[in-house]
N, C-alpha and C positions, 0 to 999 in steps of 0.2 A: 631730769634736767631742771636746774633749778633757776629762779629768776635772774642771777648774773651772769648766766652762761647762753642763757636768751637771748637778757639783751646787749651781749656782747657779738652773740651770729648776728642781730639786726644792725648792729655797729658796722658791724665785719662786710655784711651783705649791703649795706648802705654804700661805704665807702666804695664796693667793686661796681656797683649801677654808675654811683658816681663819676667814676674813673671812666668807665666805656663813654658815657654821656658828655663828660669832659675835657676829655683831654685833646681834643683839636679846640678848643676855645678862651686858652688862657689869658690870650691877647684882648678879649674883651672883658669890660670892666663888667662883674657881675658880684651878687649879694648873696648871700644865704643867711639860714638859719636850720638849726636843729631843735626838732621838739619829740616828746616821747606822753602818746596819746594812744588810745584803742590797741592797745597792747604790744605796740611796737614801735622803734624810732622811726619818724618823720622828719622830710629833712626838701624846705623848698628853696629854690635857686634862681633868682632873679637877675635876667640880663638887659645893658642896655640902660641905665634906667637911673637918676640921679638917687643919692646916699637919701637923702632927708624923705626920699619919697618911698624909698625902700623898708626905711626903718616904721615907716607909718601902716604900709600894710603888709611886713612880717608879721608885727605887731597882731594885727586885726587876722589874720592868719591863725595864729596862735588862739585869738579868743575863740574862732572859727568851730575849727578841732575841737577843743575843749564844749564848747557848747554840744558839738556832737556827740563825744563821749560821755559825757552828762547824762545824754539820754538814751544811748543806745546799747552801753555797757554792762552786760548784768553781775557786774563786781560791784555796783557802784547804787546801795541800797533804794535814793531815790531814782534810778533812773528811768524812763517808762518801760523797758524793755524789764527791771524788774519788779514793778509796778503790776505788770502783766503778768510775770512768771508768780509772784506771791500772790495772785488774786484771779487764779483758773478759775474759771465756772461764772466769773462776772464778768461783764465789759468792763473796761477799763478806759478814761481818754488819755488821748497821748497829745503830742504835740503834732502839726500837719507833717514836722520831718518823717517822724518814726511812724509815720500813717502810712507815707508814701515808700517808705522801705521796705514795709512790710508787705504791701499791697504788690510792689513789685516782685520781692520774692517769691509771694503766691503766685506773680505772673510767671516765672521761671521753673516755679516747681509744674507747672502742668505744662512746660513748654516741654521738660527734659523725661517726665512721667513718672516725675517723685525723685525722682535722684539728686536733685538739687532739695532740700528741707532745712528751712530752718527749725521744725522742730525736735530737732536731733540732739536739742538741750543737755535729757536724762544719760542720752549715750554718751555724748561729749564731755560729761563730767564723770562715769563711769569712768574710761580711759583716761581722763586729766594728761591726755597727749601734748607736752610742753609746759608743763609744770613740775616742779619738786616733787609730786601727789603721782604722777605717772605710773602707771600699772596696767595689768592685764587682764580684765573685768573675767569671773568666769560666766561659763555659758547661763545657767541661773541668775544671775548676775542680769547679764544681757536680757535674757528672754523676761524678766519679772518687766521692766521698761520700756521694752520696744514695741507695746501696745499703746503707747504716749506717744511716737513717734507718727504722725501724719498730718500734714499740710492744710490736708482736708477740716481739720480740727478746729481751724483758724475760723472764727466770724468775725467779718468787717460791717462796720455801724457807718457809712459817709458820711451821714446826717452831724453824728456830734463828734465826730473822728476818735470812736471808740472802740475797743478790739478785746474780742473776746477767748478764751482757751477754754475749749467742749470741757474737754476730763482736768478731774484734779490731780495736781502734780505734773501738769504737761509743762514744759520751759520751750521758749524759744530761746535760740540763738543765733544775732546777725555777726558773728563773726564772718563769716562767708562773702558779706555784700556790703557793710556798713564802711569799711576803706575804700569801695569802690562810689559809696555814694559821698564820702569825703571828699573824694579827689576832684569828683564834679562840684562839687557846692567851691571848693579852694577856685578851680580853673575858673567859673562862672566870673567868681569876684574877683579874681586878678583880669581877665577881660575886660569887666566893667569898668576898671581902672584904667585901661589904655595900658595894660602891661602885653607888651609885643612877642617876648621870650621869654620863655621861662619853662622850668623843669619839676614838678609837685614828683616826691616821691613819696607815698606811705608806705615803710616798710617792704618794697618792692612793687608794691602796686603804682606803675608809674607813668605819668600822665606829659605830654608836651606840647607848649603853646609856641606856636611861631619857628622858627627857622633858628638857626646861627646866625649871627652876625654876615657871613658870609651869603648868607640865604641858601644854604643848604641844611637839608631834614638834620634832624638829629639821629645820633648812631646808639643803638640801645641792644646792649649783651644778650642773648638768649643762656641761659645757666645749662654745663653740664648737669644732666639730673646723677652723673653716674660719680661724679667728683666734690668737694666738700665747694661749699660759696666760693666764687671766686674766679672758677674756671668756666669759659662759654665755650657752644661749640660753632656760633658764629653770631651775626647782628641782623637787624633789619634799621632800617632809613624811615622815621618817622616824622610826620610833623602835624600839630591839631589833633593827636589820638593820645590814647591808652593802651599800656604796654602790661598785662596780666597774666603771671603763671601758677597754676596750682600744680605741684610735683609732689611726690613721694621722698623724695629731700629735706624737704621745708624743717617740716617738727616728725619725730618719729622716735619711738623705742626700740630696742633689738632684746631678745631673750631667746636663749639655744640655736643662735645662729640666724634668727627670722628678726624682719624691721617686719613692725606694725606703724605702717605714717598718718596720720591724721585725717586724710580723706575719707570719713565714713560713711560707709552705705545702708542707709532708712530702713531698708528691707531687711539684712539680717542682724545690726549693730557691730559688724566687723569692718574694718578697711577695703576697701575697692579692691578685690584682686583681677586685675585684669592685665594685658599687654602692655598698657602703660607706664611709662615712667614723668611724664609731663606733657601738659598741653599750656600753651601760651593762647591768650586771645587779644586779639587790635582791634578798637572800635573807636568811635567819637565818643562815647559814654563808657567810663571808667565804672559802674554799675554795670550794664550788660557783662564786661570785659571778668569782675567777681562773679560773679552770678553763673554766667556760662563757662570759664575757666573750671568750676566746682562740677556744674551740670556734664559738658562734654567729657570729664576726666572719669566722671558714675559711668556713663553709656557705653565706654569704650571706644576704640580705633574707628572702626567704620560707622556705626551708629553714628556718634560725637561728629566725625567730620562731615556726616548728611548732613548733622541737624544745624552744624556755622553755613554750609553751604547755603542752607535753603534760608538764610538771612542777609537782609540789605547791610553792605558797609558794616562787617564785622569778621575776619577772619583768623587764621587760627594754624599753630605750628602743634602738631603732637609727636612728640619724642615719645616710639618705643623702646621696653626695654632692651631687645638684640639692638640696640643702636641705631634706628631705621626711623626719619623725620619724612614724613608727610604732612604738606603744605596746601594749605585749600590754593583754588584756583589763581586768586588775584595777586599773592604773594611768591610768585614765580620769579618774578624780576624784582622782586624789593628786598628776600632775602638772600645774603651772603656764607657760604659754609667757610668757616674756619680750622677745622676738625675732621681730616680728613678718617678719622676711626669710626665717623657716621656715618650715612648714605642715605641723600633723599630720595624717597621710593615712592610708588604710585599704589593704588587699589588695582587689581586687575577690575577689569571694565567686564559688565557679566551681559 
C-alpha cells in the first residue's frame, strides 16, 4: 500500500467521521480546516464562532500538530523519538512533551501486562504494515528482533527529562498514543480559547467539545470492521470525550487468502490473533482512549472488557469477529445499533 492510497483511505475515512458528525448541523455557521501530520489527515471543525477568530486559531492548531510531529515522529531525523532510537544505550533529553508520552506509555504497558509497547519499533518496521515496503517478515526475521521488544527497557531520568534504551538497536514507537496525546493538547487550547464546539479529528482519533448548537451530544459512526471505510454498524451521543478505535481494518496486508492488520503483539512479533475485529474506547482523554484501544484489542474479548471495566470514566465497544458487540456497563443507553446483521451480547456471568 503505498502512500497515495493511504492517504486517500484517510481522506476517504475522514470525510465518512465527518459526515456522521455533521450532518444534523449544517444550519450552523462553522469553520474548518484540513492538515496532514503524524502520518494521517487531520481535519478540525470549529463551531459557533466568528471568521477572524477562527482563522487565528486553526492557524495556531496547525503550528500545534506540527510541533508535535517534530518531536514525536521517527521519520523525521531530528525528532526526539529519533534522537532516542539512534542513541540506545545513552540517555537522551527530550522535550517535557515526549517525556510525558512516553512515561505514560510505560504507564499503559504495565496496566495492559505488555501488550500495549511501544517498543515494537524493530517489528513494526519489519512488517512496514501501510507502507509501499509491506511484507511479510519471516519467522528468523521476527525472532533475530523480538528480543528488542520490552517496555521494561525503557529508563526514565525526571530529573533532566532524559530517556534511555537498555539494548542497542531497540526503537520506540508512539504511533499507538501520540494522536491521542495530540488531540488533548489541540482540545486543551481550543478550551482555553473559549471555543464552545468543536469536533478535532486526527485521522480517526476523534475528540468532541461542547454540544450542537442545539445542545444535543454529538452523533459519532462506530466503523463496520467487516466492511471497507465508510459503512457503521451504529453511533453513540457524545459530548466532552474521545472517540477511539483500533480494528483489524485500519492498515493490513492479505497473502494466500490471510490479512495480517497492524496490531502487533510484543510477545511473538505477529498480529493479535484473537476474536476480535475492533474495540472502540470513550474517555475524557484522547491518550487513554490510544493507549487502551491498542492494550484492550492485545488482551482480547473478556480480559480487555475487565480491564475498561475496572476504570473510572472510560468505556469501551468490542466488535467480535462473528458479529457480536459487547458494551461495557455505562454505554447501554448511549449506544444506538444500526445494523441489524450484529447483535449486542453479554459475557455469561460465572
Amino acid at each position: 500500500m503505498n502512500r497515495k492510497k493511504i492517504l486517500f483511505m484517510s481522506i476517504f475515512f475522514l470525510a465518512f467521521i465527518g459526515f456522521l458528525l455533521l450532518k444534523s448541523s449544517n444550519s450552523e455557521s462553522k469553520y474548518n480546516k484540513s492538515y496532514f501530520y503524524l502520518g494521517t489527515v487531520n481535519e478540525i471543525t470549529l463551531f459557533n464562532i466568528k471568521k477572524s477568530q477562527s482563522e487565528q486559531i486553526l492557524s495556531k492548531c496547525d503550528e500545534i500538530l506540527r510541533d508535535i510531529e517534530n518531536k514525536m515522529s521517527d521519520t523525521i531525523v531530528s525528532s526526539d523519538v529519533s534522537k532516542i532510537n539512534n542513541n540506545a544505550g545513552s540517555f537522551v533529553k527530550v522535550s517535557s512533551d515526549t517525556f510525558f508520552v512516553i512515561e505514560e506509555a510505560i504507564k499503559y504497558s504495565n496496566l495492559s501486562n505488555g501488550n500495549f509497547d511501544i517498543t515494537i519499533g524493530p517489528i513494526s518496521d519489519l512488517w512496514a504494515i501501510g507502507t509501499e515496503d509491506a511484507r511479510i517478515p519471516s519467522k528468523e526475521e521476527i525472532q533475530k528482533y523480538l528480543n528488542l521488544v520490552n517496555y521494561k527497557n525503557i529508563t526514565l531520568n525526571k530529573n533532566d527529562s532524559s530517556i534511555k534504551l537498555e539494548k542497542d538497536n531497540m526503537k520506540i514507537d508512539l504511533g499507538a498514543i501520540a494522536k491521542g496525546y495530540a488531540a488533548d493538547v489541540i482540545a486543551n487550547y481550543l478550551k482555553s480559547n473559549n471555543v464552545n464546539s468543536a469536533i478535532i479529528n486526527l485521522g480517526g482519533n476523534v475528540y468532541t467539545i461542547g454540544n450542537k448548537s442545539n445542545n444535543e451530544p454529538f452523533t459519532v459512526g462506530i466503523q463496520d470492521p467487516t466492511m471497507p471505510r465508510g459503512n457503521s454498524i451504529g453511533n453513540i451521543k457524545v459530548s466532552n470525550k474521545s472517540v477511539v478505535t483500533s480494528g483489524i481494518y485500519e492498515r493490513y496486508i492479505e497473502s494466500e487468502n490471510k490479512i495480517y492488520h497492524h496490531i502487533l503483539n510484543p510477545s511473538n512479533g505477529y498480529p493479535f490473533d484473537n476474536e476480535l475485529s475492533s474495540v472502540t474506547i470513550i474517555s475524557d482523554k484522547s491518550i487513554s482512549c490510544d493507549a487502551l484501544s491498542t492494550s484492550a484489542f492485545g488482551l482480547g474479548l473478556e480480559p480487555g472488557l475487565n480491564l475498561i471495566e475496572s476504570i473510572d470514566n472510560v468505556d469501551a465497544i468490542f466488535i467480535t469477529k462473528n458479529k457480536e458487540i459487547y458494551l461495557t456497563s455505562n454505554l447501554s443507553d448511549k449506544f444506538t445499533l444500526t445494523d441489524n446483521s450484529f447483535k449486542i451480547s453479554t459475557l455469561p456471568k460465572k
